[in-house]
mmCIF file of the C-alpha atoms, coordinates in Angstrom:
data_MODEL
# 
_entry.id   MODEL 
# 
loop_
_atom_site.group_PDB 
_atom_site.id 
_atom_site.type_symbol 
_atom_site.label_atom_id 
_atom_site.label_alt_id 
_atom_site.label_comp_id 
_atom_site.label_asym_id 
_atom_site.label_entity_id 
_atom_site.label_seq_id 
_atom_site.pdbx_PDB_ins_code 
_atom_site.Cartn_x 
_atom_site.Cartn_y 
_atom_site.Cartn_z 
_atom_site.occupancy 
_atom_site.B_iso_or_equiv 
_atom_site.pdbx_formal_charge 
_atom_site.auth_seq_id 
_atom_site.auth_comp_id 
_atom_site.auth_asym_id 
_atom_site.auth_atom_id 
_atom_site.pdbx_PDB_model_num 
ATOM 1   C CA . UNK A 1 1   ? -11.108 -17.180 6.033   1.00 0.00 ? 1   UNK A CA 1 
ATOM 2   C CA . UNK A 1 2   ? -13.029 -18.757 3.213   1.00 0.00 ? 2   UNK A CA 1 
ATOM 3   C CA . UNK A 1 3   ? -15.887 -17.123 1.436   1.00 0.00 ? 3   UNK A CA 1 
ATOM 4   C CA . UNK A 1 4   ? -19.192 -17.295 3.449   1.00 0.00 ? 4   UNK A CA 1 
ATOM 5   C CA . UNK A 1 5   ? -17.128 -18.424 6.566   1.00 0.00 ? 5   UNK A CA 1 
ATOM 6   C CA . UNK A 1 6   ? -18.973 -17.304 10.242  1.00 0.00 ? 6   UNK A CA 1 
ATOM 7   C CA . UNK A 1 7   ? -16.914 -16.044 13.204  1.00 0.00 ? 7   UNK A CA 1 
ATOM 8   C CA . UNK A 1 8   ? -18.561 -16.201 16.672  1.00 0.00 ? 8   UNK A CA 1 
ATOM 9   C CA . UNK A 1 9   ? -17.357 -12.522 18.145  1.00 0.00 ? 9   UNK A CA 1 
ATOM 10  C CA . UNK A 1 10  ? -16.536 -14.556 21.433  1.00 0.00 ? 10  UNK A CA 1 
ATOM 11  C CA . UNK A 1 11  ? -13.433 -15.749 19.148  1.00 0.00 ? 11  UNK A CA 1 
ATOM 12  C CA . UNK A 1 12  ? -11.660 -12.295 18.715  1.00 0.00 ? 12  UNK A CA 1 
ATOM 13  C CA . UNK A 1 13  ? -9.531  -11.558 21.675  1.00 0.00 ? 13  UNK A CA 1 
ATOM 14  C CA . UNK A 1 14  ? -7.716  -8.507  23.103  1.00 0.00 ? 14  UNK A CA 1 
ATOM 15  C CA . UNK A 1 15  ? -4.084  -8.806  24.183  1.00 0.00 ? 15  UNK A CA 1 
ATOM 16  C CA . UNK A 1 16  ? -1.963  -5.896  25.609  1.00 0.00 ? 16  UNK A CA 1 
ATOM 17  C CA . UNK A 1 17  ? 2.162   -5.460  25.952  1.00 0.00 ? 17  UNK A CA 1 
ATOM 18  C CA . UNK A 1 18  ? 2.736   -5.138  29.495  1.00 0.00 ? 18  UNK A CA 1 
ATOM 19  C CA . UNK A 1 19  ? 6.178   -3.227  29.427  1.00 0.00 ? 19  UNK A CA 1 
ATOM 20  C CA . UNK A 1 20  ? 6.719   -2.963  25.962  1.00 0.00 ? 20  UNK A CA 1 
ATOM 21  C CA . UNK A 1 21  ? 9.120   -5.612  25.258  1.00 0.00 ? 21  UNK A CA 1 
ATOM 22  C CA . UNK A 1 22  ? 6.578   -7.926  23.504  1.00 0.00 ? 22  UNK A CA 1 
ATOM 23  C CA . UNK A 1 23  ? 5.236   -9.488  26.414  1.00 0.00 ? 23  UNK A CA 1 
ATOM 24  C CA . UNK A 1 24  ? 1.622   -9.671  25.666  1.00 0.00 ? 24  UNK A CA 1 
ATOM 25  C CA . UNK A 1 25  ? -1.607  -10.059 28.621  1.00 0.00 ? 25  UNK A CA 1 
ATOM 26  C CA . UNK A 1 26  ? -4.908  -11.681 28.120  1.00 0.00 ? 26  UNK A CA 1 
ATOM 27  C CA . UNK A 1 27  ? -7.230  -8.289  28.160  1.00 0.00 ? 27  UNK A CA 1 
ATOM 28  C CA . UNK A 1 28  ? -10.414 -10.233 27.586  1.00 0.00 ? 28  UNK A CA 1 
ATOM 29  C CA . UNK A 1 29  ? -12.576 -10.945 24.308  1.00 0.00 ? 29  UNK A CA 1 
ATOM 30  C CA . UNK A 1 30  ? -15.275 -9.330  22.453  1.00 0.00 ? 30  UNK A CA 1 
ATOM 31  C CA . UNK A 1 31  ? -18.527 -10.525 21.992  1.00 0.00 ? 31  UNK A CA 1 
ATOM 32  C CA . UNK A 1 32  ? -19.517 -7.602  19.796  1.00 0.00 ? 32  UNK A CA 1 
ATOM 33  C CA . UNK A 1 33  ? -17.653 -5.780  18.083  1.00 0.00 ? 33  UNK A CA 1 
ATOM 34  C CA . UNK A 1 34  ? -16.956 -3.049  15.359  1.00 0.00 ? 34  UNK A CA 1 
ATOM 35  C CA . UNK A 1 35  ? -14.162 -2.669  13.173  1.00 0.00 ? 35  UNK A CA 1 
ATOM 36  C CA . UNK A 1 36  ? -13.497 0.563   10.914  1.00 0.00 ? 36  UNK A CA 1 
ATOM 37  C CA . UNK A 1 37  ? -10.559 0.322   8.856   1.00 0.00 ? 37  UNK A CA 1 
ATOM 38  C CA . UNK A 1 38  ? -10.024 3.491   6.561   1.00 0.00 ? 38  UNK A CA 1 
ATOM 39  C CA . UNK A 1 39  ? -8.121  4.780   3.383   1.00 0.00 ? 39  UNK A CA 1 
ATOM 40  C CA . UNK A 1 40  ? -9.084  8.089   3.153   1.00 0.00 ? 40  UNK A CA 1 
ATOM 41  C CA . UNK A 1 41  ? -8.551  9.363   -0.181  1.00 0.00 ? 41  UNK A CA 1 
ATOM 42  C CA . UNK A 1 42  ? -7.507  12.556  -1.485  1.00 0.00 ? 42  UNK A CA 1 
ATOM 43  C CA . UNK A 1 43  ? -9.733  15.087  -3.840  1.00 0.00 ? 43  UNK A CA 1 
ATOM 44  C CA . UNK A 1 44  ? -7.699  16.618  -6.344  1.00 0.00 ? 44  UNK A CA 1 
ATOM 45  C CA . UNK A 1 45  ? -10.454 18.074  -8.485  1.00 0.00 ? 45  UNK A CA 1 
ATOM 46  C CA . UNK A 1 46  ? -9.583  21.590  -10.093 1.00 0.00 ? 46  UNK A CA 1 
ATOM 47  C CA . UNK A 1 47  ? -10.667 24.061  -13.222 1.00 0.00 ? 47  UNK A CA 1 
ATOM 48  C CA . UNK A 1 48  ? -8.212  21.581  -15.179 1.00 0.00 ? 48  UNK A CA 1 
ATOM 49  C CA . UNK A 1 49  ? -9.722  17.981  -14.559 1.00 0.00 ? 49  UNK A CA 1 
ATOM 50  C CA . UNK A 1 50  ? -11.626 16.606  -17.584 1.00 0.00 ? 50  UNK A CA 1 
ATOM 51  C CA . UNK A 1 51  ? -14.834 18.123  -18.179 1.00 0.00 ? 51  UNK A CA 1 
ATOM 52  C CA . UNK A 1 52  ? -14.765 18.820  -14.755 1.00 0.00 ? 52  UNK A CA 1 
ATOM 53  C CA . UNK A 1 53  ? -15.063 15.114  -13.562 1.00 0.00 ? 53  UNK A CA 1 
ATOM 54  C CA . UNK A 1 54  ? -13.646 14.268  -10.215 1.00 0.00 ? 54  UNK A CA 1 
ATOM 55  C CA . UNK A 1 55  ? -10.236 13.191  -9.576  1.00 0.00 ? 55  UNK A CA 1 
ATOM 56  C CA . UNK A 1 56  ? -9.203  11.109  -6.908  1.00 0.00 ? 56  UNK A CA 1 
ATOM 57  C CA . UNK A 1 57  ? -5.578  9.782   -5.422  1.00 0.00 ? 57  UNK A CA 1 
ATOM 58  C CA . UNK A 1 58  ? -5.416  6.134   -3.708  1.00 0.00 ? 58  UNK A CA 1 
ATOM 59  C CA . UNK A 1 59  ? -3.617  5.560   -1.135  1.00 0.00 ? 59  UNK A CA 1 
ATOM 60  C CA . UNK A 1 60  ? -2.501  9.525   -0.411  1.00 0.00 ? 60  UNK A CA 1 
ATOM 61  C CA . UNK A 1 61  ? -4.288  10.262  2.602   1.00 0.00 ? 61  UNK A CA 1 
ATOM 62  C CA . UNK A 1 62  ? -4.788  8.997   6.180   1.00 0.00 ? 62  UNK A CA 1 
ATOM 63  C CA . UNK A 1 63  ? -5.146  5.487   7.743   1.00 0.00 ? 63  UNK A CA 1 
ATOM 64  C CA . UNK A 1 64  ? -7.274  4.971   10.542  1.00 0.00 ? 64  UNK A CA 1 
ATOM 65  C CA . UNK A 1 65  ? -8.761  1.884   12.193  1.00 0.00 ? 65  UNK A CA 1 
ATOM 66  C CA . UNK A 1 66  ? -11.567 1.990   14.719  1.00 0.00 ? 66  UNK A CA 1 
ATOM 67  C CA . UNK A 1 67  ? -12.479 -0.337  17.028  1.00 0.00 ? 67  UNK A CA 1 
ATOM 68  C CA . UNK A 1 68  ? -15.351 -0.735  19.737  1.00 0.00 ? 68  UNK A CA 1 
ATOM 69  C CA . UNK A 1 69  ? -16.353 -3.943  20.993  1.00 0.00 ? 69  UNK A CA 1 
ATOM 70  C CA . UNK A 1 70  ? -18.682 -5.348  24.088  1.00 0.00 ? 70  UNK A CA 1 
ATOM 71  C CA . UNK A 1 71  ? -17.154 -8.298  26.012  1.00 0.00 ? 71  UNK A CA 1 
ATOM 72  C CA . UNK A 1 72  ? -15.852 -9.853  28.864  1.00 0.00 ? 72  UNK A CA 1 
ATOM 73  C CA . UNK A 1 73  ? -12.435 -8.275  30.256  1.00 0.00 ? 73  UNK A CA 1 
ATOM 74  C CA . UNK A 1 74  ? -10.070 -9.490  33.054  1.00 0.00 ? 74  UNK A CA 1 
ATOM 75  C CA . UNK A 1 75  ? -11.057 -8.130  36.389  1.00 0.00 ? 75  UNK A CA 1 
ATOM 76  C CA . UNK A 1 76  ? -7.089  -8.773  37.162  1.00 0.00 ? 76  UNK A CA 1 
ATOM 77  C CA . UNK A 1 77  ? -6.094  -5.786  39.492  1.00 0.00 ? 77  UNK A CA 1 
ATOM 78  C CA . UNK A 1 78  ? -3.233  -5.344  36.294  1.00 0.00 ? 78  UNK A CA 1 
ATOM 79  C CA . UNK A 1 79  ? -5.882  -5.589  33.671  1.00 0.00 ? 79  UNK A CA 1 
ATOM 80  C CA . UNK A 1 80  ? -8.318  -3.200  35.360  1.00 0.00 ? 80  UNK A CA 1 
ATOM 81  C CA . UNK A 1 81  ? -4.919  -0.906  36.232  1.00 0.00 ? 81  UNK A CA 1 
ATOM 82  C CA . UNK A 1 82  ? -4.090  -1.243  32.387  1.00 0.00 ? 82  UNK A CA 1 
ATOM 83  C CA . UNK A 1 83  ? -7.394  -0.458  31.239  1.00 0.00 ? 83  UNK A CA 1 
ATOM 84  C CA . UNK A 1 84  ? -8.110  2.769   34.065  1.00 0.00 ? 84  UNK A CA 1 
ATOM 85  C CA . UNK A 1 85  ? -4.557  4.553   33.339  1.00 0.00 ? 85  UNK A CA 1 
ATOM 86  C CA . UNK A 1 86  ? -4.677  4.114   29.641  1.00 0.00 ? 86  UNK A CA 1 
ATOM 87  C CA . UNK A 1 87  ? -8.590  5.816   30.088  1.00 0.00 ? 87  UNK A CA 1 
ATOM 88  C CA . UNK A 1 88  ? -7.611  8.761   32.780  1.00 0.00 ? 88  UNK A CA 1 
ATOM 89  C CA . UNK A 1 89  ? -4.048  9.540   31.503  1.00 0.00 ? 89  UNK A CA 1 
ATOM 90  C CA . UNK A 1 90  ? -4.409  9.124   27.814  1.00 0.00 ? 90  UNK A CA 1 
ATOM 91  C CA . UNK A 1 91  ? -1.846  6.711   28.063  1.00 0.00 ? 91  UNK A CA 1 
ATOM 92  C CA . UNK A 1 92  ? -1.158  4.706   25.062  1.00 0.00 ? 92  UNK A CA 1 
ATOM 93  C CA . UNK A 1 93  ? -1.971  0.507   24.324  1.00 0.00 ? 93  UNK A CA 1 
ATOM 94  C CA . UNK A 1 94  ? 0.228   -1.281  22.367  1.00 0.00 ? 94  UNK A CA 1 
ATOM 95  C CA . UNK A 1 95  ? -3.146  -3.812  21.693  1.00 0.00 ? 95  UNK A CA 1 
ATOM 96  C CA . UNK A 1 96  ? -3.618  -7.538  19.563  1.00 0.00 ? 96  UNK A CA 1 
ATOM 97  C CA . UNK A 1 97  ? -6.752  -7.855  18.372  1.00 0.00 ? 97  UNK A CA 1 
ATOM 98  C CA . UNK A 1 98  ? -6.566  -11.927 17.291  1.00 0.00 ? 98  UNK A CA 1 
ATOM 99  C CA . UNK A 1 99  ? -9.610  -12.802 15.146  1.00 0.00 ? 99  UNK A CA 1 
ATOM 100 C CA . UNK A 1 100 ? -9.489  -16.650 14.612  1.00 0.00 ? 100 UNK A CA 1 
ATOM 101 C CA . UNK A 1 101 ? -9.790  -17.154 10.404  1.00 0.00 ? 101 UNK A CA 1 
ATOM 102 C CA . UNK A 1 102 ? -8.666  -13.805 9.478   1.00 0.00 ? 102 UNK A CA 1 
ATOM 103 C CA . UNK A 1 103 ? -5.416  -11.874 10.939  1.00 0.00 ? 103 UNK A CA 1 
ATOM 104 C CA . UNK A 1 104 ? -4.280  -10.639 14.014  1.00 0.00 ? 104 UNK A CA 1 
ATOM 105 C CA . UNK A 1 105 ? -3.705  -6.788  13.850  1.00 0.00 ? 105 UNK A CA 1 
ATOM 106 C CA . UNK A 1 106 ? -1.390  -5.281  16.267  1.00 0.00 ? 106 UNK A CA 1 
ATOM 107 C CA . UNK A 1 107 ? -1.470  -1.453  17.022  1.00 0.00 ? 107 UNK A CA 1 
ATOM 108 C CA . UNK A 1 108 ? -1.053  1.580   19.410  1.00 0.00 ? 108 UNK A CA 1 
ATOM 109 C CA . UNK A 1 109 ? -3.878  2.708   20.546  1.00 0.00 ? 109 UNK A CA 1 
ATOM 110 C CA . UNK A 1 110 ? -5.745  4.980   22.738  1.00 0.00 ? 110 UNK A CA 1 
ATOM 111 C CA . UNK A 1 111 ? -8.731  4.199   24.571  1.00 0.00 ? 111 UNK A CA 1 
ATOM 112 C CA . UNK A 1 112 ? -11.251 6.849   23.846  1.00 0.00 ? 112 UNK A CA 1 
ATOM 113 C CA . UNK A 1 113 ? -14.860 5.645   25.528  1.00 0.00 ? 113 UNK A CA 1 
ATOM 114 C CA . UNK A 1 114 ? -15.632 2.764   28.317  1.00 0.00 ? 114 UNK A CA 1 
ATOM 115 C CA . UNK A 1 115 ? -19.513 2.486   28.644  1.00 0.00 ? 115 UNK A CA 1 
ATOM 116 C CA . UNK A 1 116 ? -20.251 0.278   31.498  1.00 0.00 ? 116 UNK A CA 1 
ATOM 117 C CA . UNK A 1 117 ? -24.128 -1.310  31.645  1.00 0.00 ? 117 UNK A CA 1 
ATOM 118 C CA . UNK A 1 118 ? -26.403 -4.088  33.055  1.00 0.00 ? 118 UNK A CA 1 
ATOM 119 C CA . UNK A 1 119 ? -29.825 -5.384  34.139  1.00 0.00 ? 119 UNK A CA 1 
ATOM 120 C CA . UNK A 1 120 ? -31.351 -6.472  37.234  1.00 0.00 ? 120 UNK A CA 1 
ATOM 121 C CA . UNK A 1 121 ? -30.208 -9.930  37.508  1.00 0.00 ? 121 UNK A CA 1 
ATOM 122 C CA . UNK A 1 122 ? -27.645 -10.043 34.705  1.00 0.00 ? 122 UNK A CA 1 
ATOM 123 C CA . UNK A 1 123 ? -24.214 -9.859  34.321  1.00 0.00 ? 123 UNK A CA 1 
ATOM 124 C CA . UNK A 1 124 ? -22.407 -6.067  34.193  1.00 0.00 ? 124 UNK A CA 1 
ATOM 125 C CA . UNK A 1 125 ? -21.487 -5.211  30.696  1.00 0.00 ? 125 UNK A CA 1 
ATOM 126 C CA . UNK A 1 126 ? -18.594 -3.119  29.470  1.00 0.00 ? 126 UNK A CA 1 
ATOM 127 C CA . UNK A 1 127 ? -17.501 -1.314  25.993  1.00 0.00 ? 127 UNK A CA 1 
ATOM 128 C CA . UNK A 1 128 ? -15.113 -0.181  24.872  1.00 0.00 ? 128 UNK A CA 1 
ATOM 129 C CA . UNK A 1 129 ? -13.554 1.822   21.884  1.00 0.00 ? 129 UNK A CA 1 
ATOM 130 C CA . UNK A 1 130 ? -10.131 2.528   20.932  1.00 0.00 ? 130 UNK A CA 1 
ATOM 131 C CA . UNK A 1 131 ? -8.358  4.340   17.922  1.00 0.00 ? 131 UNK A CA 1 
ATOM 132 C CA . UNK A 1 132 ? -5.062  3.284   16.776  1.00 0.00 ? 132 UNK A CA 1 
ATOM 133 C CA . UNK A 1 133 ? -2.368  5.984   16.984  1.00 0.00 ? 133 UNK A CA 1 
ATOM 134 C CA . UNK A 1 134 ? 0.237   4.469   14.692  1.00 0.00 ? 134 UNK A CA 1 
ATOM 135 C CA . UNK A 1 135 ? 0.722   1.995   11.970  1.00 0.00 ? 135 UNK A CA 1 
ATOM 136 C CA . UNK A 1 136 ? -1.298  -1.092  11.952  1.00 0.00 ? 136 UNK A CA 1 
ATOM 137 C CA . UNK A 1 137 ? 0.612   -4.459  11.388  1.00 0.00 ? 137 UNK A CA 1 
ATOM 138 C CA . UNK A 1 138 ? -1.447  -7.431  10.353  1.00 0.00 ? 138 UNK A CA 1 
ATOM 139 C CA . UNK A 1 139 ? 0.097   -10.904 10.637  1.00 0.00 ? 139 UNK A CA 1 
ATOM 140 C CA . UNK A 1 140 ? -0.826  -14.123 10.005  1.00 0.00 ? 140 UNK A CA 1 
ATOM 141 C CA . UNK A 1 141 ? -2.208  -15.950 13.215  1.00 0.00 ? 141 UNK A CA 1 
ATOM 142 C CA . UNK A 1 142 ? 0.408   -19.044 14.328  1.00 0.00 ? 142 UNK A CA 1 
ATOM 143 C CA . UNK A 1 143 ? -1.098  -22.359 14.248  1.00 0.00 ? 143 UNK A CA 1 
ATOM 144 C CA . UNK A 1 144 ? -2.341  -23.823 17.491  1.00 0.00 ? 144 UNK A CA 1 
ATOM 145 C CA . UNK A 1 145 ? -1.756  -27.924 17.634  1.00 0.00 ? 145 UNK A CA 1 
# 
């Protein structure tokens, strides 16, 4: 993505592995959406550090990414079945999350919140938010002729 480059959130879209074999589903796309990507890092202050200053390690302690993100989903009885067991049975998402410009980042995950909204007279709204439960891979995104 080059600097000052704008992404419309409509552009970032969910895809799940079916069975686990790397045969990826449409979930739907996110309109909104939130990304946290963390590097925690480790305090290793003690009586010894220089003049007491703080001392920090890189790269020592946990990696999380966070994700929550209003959109449109597939009302596909196998979406919708995807989405509900992973919710109710804590079962885990091997999820794409393909943002056109940047990377697509593919991940376990669980889902941990669906918020479901509307108004009178406009269309039903759904959130969601998952946390990744394993690494993170981030790969290029293939070119599309």
């Amino acid at each position: 993505m080059t600097q000052g480059a704008k992404q419309k959130g409509l552009d970032v879209t969910i895809q799940v592995d079916i069975d686990g074999t790397g045969n990826f589903l449409i979930l739907g796309g996110l309109q909104t959406k939130s990304f946290s990507i963390n590097n925690e890092i480790v305090e290793v202050t003690d009586s010894e550090s220089p003049n007491r200053w703080r001392e920090l390690i890189g790269g020592a302690g946990t990696k999380s990414v966070s994700i929550t993100g209003d959109g449109f989903y597939e009302t596909t009885q196998a979406c919708t079945g995807i989405l509900q067991n992973a919710l109710e049975n804590s079962t885990l998402l091997n999820l794409r999350f393909i943002i056109p410009g940047y990377a697509m980042l593919e991940m376990p995950t669980y889902v941990t919140a669906v918020n479901l909204g509307g108004n009178y007279n406009e269309a039903v709204t759904l959130s969601y938010s998952w946390e990744n439960a394993g690494e993170v891979v981030q790969m290029a995104i293939p070119d599309v002729p």
